[in-house]
C-alpha positions as CSV (number, residue, x, y, z in Angstrom):
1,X,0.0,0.0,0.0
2,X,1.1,3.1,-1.0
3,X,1.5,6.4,2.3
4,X,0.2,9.4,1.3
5,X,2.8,12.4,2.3
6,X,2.7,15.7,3.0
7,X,-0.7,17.5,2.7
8,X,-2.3,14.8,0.7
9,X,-2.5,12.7,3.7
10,X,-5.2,14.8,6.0
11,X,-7.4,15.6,2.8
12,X,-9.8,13.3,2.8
13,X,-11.3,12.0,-0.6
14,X,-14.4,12.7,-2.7
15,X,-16.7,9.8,-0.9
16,X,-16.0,10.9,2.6
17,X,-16.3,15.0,1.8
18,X,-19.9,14.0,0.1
19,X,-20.8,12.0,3.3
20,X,-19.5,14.7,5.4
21,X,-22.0,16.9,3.5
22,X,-24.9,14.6,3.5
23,X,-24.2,14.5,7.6
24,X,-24.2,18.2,7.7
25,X,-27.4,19.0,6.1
26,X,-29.1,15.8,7.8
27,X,-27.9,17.5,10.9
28,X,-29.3,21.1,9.3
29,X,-32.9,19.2,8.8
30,X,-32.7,18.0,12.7
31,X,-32.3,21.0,13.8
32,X,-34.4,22.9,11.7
33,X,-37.2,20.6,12.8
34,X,-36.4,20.8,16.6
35,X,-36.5,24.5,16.5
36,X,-39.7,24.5,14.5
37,X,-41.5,22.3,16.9
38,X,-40.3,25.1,19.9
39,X,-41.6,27.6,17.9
40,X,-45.2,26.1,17.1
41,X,-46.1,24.2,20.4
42,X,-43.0,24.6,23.1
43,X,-41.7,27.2,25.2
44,X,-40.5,30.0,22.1
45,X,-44.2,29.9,21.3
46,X,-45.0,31.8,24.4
47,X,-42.0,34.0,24.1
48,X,-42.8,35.0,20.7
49,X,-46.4,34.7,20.7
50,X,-47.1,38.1,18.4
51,X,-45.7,36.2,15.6
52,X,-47.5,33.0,13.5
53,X,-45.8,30.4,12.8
54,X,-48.1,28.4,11.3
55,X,-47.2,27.3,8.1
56,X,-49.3,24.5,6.6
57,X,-53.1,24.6,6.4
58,X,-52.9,26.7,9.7
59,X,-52.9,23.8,11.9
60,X,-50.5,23.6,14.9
61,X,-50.8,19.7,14.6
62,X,-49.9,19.3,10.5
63,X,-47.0,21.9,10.9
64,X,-45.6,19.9,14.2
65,X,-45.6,16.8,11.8
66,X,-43.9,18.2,9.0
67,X,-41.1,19.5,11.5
68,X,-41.2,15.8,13.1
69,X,-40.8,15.1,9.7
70,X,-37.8,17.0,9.1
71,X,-36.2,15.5,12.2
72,X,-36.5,12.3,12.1
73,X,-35.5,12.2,7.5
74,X,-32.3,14.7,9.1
75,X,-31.4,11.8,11.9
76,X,-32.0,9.3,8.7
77,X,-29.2,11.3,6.8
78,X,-27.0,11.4,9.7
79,X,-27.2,8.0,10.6
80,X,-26.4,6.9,7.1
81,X,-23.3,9.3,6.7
82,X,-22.1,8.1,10.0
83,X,-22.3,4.0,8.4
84,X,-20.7,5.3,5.1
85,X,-17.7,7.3,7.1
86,X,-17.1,4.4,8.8
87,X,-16.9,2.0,6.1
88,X,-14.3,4.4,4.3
89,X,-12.2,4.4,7.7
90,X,-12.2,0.9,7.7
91,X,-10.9,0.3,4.1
């Protein structure tokens, strides 16, 4: 097997930069969703209660899902990133 020198050896290559992406923006979606949900039902509702954030069919129940939603596809991402990074560390 061939070492990698210099500054070629801590760049990582093109399959683990696009699962570092795909773990970012799952991570983007989970939090998205998580503030979403404090914003329609949780404690931020009360703080900023001038403001509507209802989004979807103004229903406080169908825009809760749809920022479940967002979690729980964002945890998907993450959790597949995290198998594929570890796969490439492996080999």
């Amino acid at each position: 097997m061939s070492q990698k020198k210099g500054i070629k050896s801590i760049i990582p290559g093109k399959k683990a930069i696009g699962f570092m992406v795909l773990r970012g923006f799952g991570l983007f979606l989970s939090v998205s969703g998580m503030v979403g949900m404090t914003l329609v039902i949780g404690p931020l509702d009360l703080v900023i209660g001038k403001l509507d954030f209802d989004l979807l069919a103004d229903s406080k129940g169908i825009t809760f899902l749809a920022c479940l939603g967002f979690c729980v596809a964002g945890g998907v991402l993450d959790f597949v990133a995290n198998l594929g990074l570890k796969k490439i560390e492996e080999s």
